[in-house]
N, C-alpha and C positions, 0 to 999 in steps of 0.2 A: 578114749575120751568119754567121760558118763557125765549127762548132764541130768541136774535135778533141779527143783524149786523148793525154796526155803518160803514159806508166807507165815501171814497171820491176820487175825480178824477182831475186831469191834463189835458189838453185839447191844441189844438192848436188854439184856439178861442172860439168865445163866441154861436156860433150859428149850431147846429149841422146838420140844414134844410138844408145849402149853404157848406157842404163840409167839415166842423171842425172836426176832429176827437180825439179821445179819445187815449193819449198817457200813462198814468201811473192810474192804482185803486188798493186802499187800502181798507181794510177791516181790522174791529174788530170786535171779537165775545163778544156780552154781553150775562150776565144769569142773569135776575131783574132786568136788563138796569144797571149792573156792570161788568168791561172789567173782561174775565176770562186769558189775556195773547195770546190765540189764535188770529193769523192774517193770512191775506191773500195780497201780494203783488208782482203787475208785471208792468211791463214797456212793454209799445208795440210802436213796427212798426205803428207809424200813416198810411202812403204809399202816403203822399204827404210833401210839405214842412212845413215848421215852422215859421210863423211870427215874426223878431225880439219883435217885442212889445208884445209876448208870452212868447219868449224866455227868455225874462228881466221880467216876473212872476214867471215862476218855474225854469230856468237854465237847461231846455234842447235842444238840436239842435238836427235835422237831424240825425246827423253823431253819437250823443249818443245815437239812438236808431235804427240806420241801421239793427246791429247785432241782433235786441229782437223778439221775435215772435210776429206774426200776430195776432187780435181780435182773432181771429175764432181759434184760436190754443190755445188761454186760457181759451175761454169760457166756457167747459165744468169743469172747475178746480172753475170758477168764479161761476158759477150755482150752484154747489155743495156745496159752501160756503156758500152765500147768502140763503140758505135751503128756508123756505117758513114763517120766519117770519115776523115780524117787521123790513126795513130798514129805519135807523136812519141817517141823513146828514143836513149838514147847508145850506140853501138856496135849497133844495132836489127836487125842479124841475127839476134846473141847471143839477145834476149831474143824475138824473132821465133820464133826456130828451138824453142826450150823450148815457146812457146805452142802449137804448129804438133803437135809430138808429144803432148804432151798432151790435144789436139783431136782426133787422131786415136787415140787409146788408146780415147776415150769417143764413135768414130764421127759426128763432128763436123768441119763442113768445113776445112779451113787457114784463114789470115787471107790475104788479098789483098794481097801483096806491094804493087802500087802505090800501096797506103796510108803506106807506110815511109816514115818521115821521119825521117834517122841525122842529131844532131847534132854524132855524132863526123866524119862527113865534111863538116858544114857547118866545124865547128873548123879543121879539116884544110885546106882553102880555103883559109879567113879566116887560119890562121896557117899555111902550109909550113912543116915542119922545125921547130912547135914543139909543146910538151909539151901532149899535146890531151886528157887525164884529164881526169875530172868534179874532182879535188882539182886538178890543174894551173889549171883554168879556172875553177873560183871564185878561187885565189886570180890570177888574171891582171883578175879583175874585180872585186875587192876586195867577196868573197859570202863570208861569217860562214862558217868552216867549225866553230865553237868546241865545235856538238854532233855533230859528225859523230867516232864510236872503230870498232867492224865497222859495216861494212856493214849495214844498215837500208833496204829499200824505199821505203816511205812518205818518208822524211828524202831521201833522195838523189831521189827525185821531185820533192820542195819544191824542194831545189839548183839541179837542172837544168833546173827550172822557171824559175827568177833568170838562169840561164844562156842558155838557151834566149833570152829577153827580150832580151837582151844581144845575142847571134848576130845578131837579125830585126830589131834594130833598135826594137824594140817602147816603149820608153820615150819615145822621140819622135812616136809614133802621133798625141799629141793635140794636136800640131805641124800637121797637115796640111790646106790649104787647101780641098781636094776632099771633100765628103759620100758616103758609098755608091754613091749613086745620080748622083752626077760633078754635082751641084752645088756651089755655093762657099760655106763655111762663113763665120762668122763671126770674125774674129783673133781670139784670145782675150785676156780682161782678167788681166793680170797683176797682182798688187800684192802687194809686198811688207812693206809695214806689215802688225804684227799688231794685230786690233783692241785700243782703249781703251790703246794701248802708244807710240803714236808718232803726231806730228803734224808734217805737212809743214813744212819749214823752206824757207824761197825763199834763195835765195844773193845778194847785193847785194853787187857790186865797192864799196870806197871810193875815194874820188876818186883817195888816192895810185894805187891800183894802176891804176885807169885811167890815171891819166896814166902808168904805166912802160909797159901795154900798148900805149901811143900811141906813145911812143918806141920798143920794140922793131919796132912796124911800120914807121915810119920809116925802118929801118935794111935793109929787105927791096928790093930792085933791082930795078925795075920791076914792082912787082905787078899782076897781072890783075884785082882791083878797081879799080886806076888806069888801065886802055887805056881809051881812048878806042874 
């Protein structure tokens, strides 16, 4: 079993070297890079202003995050979460680089780059030369975007969670013959009757059409049920 976190972050800008700070992160917990339900989410006290042209990304201001606690007051809740696996995120420098400065504001180590795991370059791969956004790529994988208006953490974690799924192949997992431990599973039982709704019906040719599919075999030029 490998567990990792998929997150994502809010920000008041783009550039975390000049003063941008980190306003809202989300987290999901995967087990085989599949969401187990567990999350993690907070809204912070940036402790400066908020650029309109931010504000018109995710829909928050100042004054919505006056009352929220400071970095340094959830980090140790965010560390805990983040354990020591694999973190998973789209464009994962972006949201990398935010975390990284702000870790180090409150004398906290970096995160371990070789934990990064960008599904914008798995995208990027899998599609050359096409439209690799979190909104391009749900709608390429036909993923509800119906509540997604600004930017939202939490929401675009769920997203690219679906997405994510989709990249790794992940829907087909319980497809696979091999056990953990490289023994051989059981095929699985399929059935597509719903209970109390549907009762096997057997198929019986009547005689005509037997007799047409006699005739049409007839008419086949040496068939290899026929060598000798």
């Amino acid at each position: 079993m490998t567990r990792s976190v998929l997150f994502d972050t809010e920000t008041t800008g783009l550039d975390p070297k000049t003063g941008d700070r980190l306003i809202e992160v989300a987290c999901l917990e995967l087990v085989n890079d599949l969401p187990t339900g567990e999350s993690f989410h907070r809204l912070v006290n940036p402790e400066r202003e908020i650029p309109p042209e931010a504000t018109r990304v995710h829909g928050l201001t100042l004054e919505d995050l006056k009352d929220k606690p400071l970095f340094r007051d959830i980090a140790d809740d965010l560390v805990a979460f983040l354990g020591d696996g694999p973190l998973v995120a789209h464009n994962a420098p972006f949201d990398f680089g935010f975390l990284d400065e702000e870790f180090k504001r409150i004398g906290r180590p970096k995160l371990d780059p070789a934990r990064m795991v960008d599904t914008l370059v798995m995208a990027k791969t899998r599609f050359p030369g096409g439209l690799n956004s979190l909104d391009a790529l749900c709608r390429r994988f036909n993923i509800d975007l119906s509540e997604r208006g600004t930017h939202n953490a939490l929401l675009d974690c769920r997203l690219l969670a679906e997405v994510y799924i989709e990249l790794t192949g992940g829907r087909q997992r319980g497809f696979s013959l091999v056990d953990e431990e490289g023994g051989q599973q059981a095929l699985p039982v399929i059935s597509y009757a719903v209970a109390g709704q549907h009762t096997p019906r057997p198929i019986v040719p009547s005689e005509a059409e037997q007799a047409a599919h006699e005739a049409f075999l007839e008419k086949i030029k040496d068939p290899l049920w026929k060598a000798e």
